[in-house]
C-alpha positions as CSV (number, residue, x, y, z in Angstrom):
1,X,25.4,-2.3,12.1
2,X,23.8,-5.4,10.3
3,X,20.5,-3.8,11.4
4,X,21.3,-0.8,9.5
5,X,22.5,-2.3,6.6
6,X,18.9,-4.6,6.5
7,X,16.9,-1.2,6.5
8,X,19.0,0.5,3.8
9,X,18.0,-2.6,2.1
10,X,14.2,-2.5,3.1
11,X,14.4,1.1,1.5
12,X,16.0,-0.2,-1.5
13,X,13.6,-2.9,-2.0
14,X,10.8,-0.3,-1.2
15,X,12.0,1.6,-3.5
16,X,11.6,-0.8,-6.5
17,X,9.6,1.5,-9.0
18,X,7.1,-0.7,-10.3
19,X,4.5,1.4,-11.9
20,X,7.2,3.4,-13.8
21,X,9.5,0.3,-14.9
22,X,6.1,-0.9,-16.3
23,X,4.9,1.6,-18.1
24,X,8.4,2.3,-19.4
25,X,8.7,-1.1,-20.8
26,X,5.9,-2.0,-21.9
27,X,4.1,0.8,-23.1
28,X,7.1,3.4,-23.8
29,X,5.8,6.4,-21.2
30,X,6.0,7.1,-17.9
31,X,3.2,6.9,-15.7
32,X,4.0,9.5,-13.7
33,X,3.2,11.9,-16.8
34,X,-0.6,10.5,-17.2
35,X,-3.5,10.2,-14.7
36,X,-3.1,11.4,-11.3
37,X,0.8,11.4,-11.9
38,X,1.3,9.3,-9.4
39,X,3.6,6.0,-10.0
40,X,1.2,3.7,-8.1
41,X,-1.2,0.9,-8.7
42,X,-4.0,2.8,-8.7
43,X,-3.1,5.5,-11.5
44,X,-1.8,2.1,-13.7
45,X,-5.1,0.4,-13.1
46,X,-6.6,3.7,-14.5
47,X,-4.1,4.4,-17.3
48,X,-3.0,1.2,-18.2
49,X,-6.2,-1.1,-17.3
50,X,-6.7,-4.1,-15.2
51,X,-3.9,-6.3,-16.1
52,X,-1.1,-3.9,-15.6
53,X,-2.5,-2.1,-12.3
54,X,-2.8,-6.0,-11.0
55,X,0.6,-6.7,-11.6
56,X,1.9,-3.6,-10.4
57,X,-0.3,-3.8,-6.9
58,X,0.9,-7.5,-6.3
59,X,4.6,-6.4,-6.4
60,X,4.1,-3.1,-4.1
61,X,2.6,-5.5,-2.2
62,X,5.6,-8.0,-2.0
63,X,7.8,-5.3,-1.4
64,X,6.4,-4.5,1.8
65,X,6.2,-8.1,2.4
66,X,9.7,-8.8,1.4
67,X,10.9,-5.9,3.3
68,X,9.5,-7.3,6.8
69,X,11.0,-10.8,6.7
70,X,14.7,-9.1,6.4
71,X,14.5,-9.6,9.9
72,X,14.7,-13.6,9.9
73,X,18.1,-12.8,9.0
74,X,18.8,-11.8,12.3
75,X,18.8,-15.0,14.8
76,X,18.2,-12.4,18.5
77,X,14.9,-11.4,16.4
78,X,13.8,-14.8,15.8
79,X,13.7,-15.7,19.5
80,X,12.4,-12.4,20.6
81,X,8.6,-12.0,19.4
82,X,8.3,-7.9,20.6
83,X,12.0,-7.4,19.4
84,X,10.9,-8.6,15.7
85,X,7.7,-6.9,15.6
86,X,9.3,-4.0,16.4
87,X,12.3,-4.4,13.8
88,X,9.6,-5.6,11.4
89,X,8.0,-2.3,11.3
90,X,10.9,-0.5,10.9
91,X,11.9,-2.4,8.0
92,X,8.6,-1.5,6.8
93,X,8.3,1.8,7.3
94,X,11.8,2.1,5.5
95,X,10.3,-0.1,2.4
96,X,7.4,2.7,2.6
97,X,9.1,5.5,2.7
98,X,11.5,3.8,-0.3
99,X,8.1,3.1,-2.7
100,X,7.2,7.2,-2.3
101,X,10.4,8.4,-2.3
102,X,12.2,5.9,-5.2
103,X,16.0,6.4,-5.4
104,X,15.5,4.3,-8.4
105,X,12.9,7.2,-9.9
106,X,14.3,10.7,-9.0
107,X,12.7,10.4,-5.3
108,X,9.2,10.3,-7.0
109,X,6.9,7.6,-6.4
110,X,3.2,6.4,-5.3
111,X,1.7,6.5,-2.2
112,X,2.4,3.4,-0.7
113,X,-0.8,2.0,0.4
114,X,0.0,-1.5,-1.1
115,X,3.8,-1.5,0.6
116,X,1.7,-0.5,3.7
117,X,-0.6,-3.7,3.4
118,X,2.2,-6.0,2.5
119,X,4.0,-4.6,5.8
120,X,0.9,-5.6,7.8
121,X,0.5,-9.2,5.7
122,X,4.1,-9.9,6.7
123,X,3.7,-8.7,10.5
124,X,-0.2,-9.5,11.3
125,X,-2.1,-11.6,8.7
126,X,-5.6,-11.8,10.0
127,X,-5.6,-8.0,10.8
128,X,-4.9,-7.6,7.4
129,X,-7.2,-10.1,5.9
130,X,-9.8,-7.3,8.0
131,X,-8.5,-4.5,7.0
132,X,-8.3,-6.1,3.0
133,X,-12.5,-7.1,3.4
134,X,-13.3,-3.1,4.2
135,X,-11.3,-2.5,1.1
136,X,-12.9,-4.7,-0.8
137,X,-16.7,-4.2,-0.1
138,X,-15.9,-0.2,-0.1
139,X,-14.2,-1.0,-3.7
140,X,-17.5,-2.9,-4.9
141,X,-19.7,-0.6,-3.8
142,X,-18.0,2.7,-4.8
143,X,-15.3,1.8,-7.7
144,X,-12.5,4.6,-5.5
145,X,-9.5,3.3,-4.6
146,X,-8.6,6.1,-2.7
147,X,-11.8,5.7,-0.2
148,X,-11.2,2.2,-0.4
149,X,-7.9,2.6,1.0
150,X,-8.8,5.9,3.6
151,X,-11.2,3.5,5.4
152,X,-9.2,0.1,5.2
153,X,-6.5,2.1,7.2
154,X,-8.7,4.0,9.6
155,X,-10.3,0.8,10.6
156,X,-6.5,-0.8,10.8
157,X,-5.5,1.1,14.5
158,X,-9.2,-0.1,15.4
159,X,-9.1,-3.5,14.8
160,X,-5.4,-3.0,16.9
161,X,-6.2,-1.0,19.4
162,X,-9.9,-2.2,20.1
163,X,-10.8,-5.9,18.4
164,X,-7.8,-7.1,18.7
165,X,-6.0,-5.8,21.6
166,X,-2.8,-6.2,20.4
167,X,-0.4,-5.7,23.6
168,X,2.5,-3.9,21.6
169,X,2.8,-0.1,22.7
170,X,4.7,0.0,19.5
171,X,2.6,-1.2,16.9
172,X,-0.3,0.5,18.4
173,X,1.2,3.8,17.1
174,X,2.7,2.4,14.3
175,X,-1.4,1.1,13.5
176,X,-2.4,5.0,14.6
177,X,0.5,6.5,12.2
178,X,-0.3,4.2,9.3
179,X,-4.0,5.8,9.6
180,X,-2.3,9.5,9.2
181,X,0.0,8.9,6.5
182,X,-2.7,7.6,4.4
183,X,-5.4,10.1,4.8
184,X,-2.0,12.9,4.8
185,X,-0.9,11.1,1.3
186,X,-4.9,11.4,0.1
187,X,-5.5,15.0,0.4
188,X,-5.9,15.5,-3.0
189,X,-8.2,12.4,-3.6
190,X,-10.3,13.8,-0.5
191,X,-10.9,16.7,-2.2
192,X,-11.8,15.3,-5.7
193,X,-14.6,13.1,-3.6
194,X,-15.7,15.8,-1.6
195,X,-16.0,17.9,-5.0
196,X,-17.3,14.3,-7.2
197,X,-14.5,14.7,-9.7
198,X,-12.4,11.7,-8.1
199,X,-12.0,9.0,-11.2
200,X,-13.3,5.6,-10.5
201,X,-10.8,2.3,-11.5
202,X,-12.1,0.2,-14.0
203,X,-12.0,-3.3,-12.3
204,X,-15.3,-3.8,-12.2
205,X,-16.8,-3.2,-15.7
206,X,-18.9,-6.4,-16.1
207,X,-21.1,-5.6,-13.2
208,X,-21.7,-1.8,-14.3
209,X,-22.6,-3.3,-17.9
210,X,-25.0,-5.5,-16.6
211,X,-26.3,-2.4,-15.3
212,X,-26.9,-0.4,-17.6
213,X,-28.4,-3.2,-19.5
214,X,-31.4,-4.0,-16.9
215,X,-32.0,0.0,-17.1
């Protein structure tokens, strides 16, 4: 029963709509009605700039974090390493599932990548600290988020299954699942790349002015 109640939780957390609650706020509008229409941090970063896609990728981020260390509620979890992995991704997965399907925003919300990578912050650090380097060089070098994020989770079930070896049958397909659900949430920004009309963030502005200015 208390497990229940923590995931209900996890989902409620997860459901926290950031993006929108943002936009609504501050700027009057909801996000979901500009861009890409989705209510994540990478459609605020592109409607709303820098500052407000930061602040709304940190807390996605915390949620999934947050979400995970429900389970130190739960003293047999503390004392039972594979037993709290195993919770831990459940609480995740329901904090996932809450940030795209908000009950706090008519079911309607982002994509979840950041939840996802505060989930795997909260359960494996260094494998995330990997997984958040291919996201960043792939985010220098190209400007997409989306890519960025394909190929940070496509290398996460490698660095689990293959660099790290992590002996956890369960969080091997949980690494292999993570992989699917972002590249099945990314369709649309696969085919905007494969056709060249995918929209780049601007995060990194300075360095494409400096440029344009040596051409």
């Amino acid at each position: 029963m208390k497990e229940a109640l923590l995931i209900i939780f996890a989902y409620c957390i997860g459901s926290i709509p950031t993006a929108v609650w943002v936009s609504k706020y501050y700027f009057g509008i909801d996000i979901r009605e500009y861009g890409s229409g989705n209510a994540g941090a990478t459609n605020t970063f592109r409607v709303l700039g820098s500052k407000w896609g930061t602040l709304v990728m940190v807390i996605d981020v915390l949620k999934g974090l947050a979400a995970v260390k429900l389970a130190l509620l739960l003293p047999y979890y503390i004392e039972n390493d594979l037993a709290l992995t195993n919770f831990q991704i459940g609480l995740g997965m329901a904090a996932v599932l809450g940030h795209i399907f908000p009950i706090w925003a008519q079911f309607k919300g982002g994509k979840g990548v950041a939840t996802l990578f505060g989930l795997v912050i909260g359960i494996s650090p260094w494998t995330a600290l990997c997984c958040s380097g291919i996201f960043l060089l792939v985010l220098y070098l190209t400007r997409f988020v989306s890519l960025s994020s394909i190929l940070a989770s496509i290398a996460f079930p490698i660095f689990i299954l293959v660099i790290f070896n992590v002996d956890n049958h369960a969080y091997r397909v949980f690494a292999i699942v993570v992989a699917l659900l972002v590249i099945l949430t990314h369709q649309k920004n696969i085919s905007r790349l494969l056709k060249g009309s995918e929209s780049k963030v601007p995060i990194l502005k300075y360095r494409d002015r400096k440029r344009k200015m040596k051409s």
